[in-house]
N, C-alpha and C positions, 0 to 999 in steps of 0.2 A: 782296503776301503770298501769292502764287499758290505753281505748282512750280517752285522754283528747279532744284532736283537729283530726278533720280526715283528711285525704290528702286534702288542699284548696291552691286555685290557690288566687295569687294576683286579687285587683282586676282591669279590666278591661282599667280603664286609662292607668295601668302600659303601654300598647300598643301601646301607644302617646308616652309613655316617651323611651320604646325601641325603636320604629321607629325614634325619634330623635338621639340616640345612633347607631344606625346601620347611618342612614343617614353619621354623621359626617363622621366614618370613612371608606364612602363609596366617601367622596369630592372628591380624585384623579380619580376615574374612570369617575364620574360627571363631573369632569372638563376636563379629554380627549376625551367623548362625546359630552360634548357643545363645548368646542374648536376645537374638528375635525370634527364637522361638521357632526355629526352623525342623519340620520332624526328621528323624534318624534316619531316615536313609539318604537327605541331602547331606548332612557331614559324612555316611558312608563312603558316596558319592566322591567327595573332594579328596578324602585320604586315600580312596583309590586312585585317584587321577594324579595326585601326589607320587603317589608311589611308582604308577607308571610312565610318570617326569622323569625320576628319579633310575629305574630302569633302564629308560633310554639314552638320560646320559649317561651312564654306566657305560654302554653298550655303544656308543659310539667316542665313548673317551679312550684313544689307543695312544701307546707311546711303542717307537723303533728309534734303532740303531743302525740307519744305512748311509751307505756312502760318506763315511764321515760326520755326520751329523746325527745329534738327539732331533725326535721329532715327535709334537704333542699334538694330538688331532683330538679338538673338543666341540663342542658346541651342537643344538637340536637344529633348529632356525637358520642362525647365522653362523655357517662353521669358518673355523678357526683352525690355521696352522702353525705352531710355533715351532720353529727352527732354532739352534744353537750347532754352532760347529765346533768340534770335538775341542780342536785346536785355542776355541776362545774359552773354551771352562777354566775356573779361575779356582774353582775349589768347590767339593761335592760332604755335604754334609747331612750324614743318617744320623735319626732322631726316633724313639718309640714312647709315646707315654705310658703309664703303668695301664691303661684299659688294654693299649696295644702290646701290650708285651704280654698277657695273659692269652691276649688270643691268639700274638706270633706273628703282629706282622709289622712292618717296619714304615716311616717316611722319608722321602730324600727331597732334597734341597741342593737346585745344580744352582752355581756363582758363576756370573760372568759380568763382566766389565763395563760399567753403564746402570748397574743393580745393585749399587752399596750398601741401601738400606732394604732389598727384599731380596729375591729372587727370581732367577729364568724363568728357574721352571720349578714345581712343586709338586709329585708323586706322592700322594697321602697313604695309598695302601698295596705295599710291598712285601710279600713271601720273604723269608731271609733269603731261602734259593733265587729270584727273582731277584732281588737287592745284590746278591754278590756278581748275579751274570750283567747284572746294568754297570754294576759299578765297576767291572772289567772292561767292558765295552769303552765307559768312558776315558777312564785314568790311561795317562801316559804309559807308554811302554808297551801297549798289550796288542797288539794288531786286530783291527776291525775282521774277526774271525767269526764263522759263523758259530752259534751257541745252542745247538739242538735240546730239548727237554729230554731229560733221560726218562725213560721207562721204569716206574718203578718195578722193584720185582717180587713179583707175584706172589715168591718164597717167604717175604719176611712177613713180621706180625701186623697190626695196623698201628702198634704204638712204633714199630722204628720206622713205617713210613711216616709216619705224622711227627716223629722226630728228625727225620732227612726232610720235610717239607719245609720244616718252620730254621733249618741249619740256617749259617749264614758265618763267615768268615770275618765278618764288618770287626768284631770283637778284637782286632786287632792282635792276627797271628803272625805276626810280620819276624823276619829273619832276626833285628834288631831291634828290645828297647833298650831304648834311650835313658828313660827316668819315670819312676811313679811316686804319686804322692802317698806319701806314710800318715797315718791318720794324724799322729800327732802335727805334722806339717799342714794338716787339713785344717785342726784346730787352729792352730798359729793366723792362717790365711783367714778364717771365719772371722776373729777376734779383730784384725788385725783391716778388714775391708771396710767399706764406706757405708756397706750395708748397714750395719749397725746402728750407727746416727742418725740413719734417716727412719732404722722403725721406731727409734725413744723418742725422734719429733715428733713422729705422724703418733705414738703410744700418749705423747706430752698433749697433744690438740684432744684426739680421742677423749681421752680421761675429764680434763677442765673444761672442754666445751659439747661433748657428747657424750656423757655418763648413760643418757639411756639406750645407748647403742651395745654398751656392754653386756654380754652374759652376768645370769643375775647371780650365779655362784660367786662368778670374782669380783662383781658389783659390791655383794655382800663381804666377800674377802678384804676389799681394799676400806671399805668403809668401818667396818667394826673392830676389825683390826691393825688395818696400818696407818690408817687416820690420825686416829687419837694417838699416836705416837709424834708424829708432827709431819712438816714438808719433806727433809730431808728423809723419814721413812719412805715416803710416797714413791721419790726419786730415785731411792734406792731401788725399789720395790722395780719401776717403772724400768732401769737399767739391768735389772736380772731377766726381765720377762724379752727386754729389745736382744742380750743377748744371748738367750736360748734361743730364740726365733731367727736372730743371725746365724748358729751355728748351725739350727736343722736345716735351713734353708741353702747356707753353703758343703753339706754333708749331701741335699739331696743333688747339687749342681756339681760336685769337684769328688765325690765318693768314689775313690781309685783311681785320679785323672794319672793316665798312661799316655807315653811319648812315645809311638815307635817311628823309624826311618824302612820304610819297603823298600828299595830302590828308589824309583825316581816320584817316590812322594811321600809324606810326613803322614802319619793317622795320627790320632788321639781317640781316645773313648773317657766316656765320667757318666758319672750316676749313682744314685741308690734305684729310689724305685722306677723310673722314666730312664733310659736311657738313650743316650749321644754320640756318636762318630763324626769324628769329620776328616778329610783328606784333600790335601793340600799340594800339588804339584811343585817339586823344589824350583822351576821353573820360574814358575810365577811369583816366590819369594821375592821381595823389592829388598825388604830391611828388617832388622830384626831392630825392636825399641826394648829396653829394659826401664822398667816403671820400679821407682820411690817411692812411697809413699810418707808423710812423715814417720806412724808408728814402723810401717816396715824399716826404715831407715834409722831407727835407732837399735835395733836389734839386727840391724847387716842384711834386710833381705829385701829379696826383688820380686817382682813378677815380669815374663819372660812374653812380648807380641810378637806379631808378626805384622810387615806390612805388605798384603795382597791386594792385588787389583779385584773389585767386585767387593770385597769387605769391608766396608765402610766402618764409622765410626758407634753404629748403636749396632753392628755386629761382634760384639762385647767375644763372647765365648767361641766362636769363629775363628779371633784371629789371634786367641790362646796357643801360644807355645807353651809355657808352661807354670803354672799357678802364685807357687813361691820354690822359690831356690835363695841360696846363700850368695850373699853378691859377689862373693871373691870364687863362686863355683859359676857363674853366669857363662865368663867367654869360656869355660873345659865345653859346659856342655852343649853352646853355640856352635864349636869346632866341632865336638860328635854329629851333633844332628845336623848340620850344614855344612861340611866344609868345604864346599862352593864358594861362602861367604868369606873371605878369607877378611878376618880381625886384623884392624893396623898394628904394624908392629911397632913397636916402642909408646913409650908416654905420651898422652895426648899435649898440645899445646895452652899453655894457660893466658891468660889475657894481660896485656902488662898496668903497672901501677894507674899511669895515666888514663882509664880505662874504667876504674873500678867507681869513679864516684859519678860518674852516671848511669848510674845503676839505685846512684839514693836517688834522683830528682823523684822519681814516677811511686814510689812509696811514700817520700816523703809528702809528697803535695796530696796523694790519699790520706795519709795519716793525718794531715793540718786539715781538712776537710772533714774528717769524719770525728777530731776534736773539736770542732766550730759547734759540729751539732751535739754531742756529750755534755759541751756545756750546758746547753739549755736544758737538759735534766734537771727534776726537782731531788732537794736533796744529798744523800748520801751518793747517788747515782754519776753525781759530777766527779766523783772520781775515779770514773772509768773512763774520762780525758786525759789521764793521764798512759794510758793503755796505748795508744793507734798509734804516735811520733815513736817511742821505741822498738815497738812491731815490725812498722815501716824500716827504719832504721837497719832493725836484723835482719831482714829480708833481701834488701838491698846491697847489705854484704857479703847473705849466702849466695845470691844471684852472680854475682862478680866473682867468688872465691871459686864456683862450681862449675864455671861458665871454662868449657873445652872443645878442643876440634884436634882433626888430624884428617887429613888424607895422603894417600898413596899412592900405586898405581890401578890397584881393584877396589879399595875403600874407602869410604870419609864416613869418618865419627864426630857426632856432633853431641855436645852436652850441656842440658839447661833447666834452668827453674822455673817450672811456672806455679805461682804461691807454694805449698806446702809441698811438693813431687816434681822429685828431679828424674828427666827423664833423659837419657842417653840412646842412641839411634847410631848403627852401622847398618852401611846400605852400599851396595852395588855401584862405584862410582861411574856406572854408566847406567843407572837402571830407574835416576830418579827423574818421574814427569817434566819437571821443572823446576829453574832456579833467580832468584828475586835477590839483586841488590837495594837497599833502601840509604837515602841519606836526606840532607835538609843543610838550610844554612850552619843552622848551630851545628851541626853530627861536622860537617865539612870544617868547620872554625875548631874545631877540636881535633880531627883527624881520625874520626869516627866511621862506622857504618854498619850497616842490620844485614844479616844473610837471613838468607828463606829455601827451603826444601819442601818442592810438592811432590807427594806420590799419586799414584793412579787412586789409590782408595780417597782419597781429598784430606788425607792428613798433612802435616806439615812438622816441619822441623825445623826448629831456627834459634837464634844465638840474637838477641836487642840490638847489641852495640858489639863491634872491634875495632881491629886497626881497619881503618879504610882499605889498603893493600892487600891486609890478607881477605877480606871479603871478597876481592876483585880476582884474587888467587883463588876461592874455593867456587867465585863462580864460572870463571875460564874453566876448572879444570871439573867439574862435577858434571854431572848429566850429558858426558860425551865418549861415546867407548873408545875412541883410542887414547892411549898413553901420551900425547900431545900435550904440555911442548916438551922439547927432548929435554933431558937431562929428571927427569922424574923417575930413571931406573929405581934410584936408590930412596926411601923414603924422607919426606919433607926437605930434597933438594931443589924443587922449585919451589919452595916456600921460601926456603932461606935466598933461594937465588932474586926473588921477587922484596925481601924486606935489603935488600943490599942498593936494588937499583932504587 
């Protein structure tokens, strides 16, 4: 618990990247000096004092590594201490954009618990050598050792110091991977993600309500030639362009996404031209969620989360295990990369008959709502009333058919539909935040009830409706580490022992 890291300043480009940040919001003054006509050495004036802002706080922005704790020392005026102790980091994630990566240096992003949706701490410009001695310091396992700066030697050329400057191990050289994504896999995942749909909306609005926003080449392209062919060319047209731009887009986010296991924490790296690291304490793993999507689910495949405390729910890429995998390959490579996590043994429990048809009310009565208003279409339109009651319907019965649990003495698995993505959750039966029984007259007159699962990230996990009982079973027995009550040696013998009494 000594000095791992000693007071160090970012390094030195940070100073470009403040002077662009002070600059911007220094525009209004810029702009009543150049508009009134202020002479040249009063804006010399300000961009120097800009710069010497800029300088300063450079020059008093220090981060250490003592006694157990990260520590950020900012501010000119009013200074600023941020503290984070080692023990609460929840996950540390390096990131380079392509500006930063030509010049070599790295950012990091420490998670901790309370920061879902941002970060501790934020480290913008990091040497790789500087990035891997912090990221030692931090991570489990590595004793707060001290980390002297080597000398370079004087021997070599200035190209292999400048290549030992910019080194950095983040790249994920770890004893074990796990699994990488094969491009074609990448492809699969692109085609395959939610991205897509939403650029042919935002492509669909563009086109019919902002034609003069478009480049006049493809202005010219769409109109002289794919026009006059009709709407369906348009749309066509409109669906190649959303999914190229889906695919470059998930090429430049998932390009070589690698799983490995260090010891006692998980890396990943992905990119083309920007690249990403992240590192994950097995620790701090709650649950591992395996995500359906419809298209993924017709073709057998998943994608692989993670639930950490600190990673919230718009930390999308954070709390990636891993991209697509094949469903029936999900729990091999949960057991490789976790096997902390120990997967319930045997088949999950299904929901019995009595059970399944309250599961139509809550579609149905959307779908008779959202046929009230169909009606009132003029036209041929009213027969898209005929659309919502059978939708509702089939949803209602996927919900029921899909709808699964287990628990054990280390795990509960929980499996459910929410609209088109079925998502399945094994977690730590002693690791979840919180657990929520729900019921009501009617759910009671039926012999019904809603289970609920919070983790520290604010997600949740939960199953509408079961048997009353066993809800009452998963919630005695979840979110409490010991093995309590007896007779749960053997898997789902207090369930059974609980549907007897």
């Amino acid at each position: 618990m000594g000095v791992a890291v000693p007071d160090t300043r970012l390094h030195p480009i940070y100073l470009v990247i403040e002077t662009a940040r002070t600059l911007r919001s220094a525009i209004p003054f810029l702009v009543v000096t150049v508009l009134g006509g202020a002479p040249g050495w009063v804006n010399g004036i300000l961009f120097a004092l800009i710069m010497i802002v800029a300088v300063a706080q450079w020059h008093v922005r220090k981060y250490s590594v003592i006694g157990g704790v990260l520590r950020l020392r900012s501010g000119l005026v009013n200074r600023t201490v941020r503290v984070v102790p080692i023990t609460r980091i929840t996950a540390l994630a390096a990131y380079r954009s392509l500006t930063q990566r030509l010049i070599g240096v790295w950012g990091l992003r420490v998670q901790s618990p309370g920061d879902r949706n941002g970060s501790a701490v934020t480290l913008g410009s990091l040497s790789g050598r500087r990035l891997e001695e912090l990221r030692t310091a931090l991570e489990p396992g590595h004793p707060g050792r001290p980390s002297p700066d080597a000398a370079p030697d004087l021997g070599t050329s200035r190209i292999q110091r400048y290549l030992a400057w910019r080194h950095t191990s983040t790249d994920a050289d770890g004893p074990e991977v796990i699994a990488v994504l094969r491009t074609q896999e990448m492809l699969i995942a692109a085609i395959t993600n939610n991205t897509i749909p939403l650029i042919f909306a935002a492509a669909l609005v563009v086109w019919y309500r902002f034609t003069g926003l478009v480049p006049s080449r493809a202005k010219d392209f769409m109109t002289q030639t794919v026009e006059p062919r009709g709407v369906i060319a348009v749309l066509v047209a409109l669906v190649v362009v959303s999914v190229v731009a889906g695919v470059v887009l998930s090429a430049l986010r998932l390009n070589r996404f690698t799983l490995v296991r260090d010891g006692d924490v998980l890396r990943n790296k992905r990119g083309l031209l920007g690249k990403q690291s992240a590192t994950i304490p097995i620790k701090r793993i709650q649950a591992v969620r395996v995500v359906e999507g419809f298209w993924r689910t017709l073709i057998g495949c998943c994608t692989l989360q993670v639930e950490v405390a600190g990673i919230g729910r718009v930390n999308t890429n954070q709390r990636m295990l891993f991209p697509l995998i094949r469903t029936a390959q999900a729990e091999h490579l949960v057991r490789r990369a976790l096997p902390e996590l120990q997967w319930p043994s045997g088949p999950p429990h299904s929901l019995p008959r009595h059970v399944h048809r309250r599961y139509l009310t809550l579609p149905l009565e959307y779908g008779a709502g959202f046929t009230l208003l169909l009606l009132l279409l003029p036209g041929w339109w009213r027969l898209l009333a005929f659309l919502p009651l059978p939708l509702g319907f089939w949803l209602g019965v996927a919900r029921a058919r899909e709808a699964r649990w287990r628990v054990d003495e280390d795990a509960v698995l929980l499996r459910w539909r929410r609209g088109l993505v079925r998502n399945t959750i094994v977690a730590h039966r002693g690791g979840v935040q919180s657990t929520e029984w729900s019921s009501s007259p009617w759910k009671a007159r039926a012999g019904v009830a809603g289970f609920k699962m919070r983790f520290s990230s604010g997600r949740i996990a939960k199953i509408r409706y079961m048997v009353d009982h066993d809800a009452l079973t998963l919630v005695h027995l979840v979110g409490r580490p010991d093995p309590s009550p007896a007779g749960l040696g053997e898997p789902g013998m207090a369930v059974d022992a609980t549907r007897q009494r």
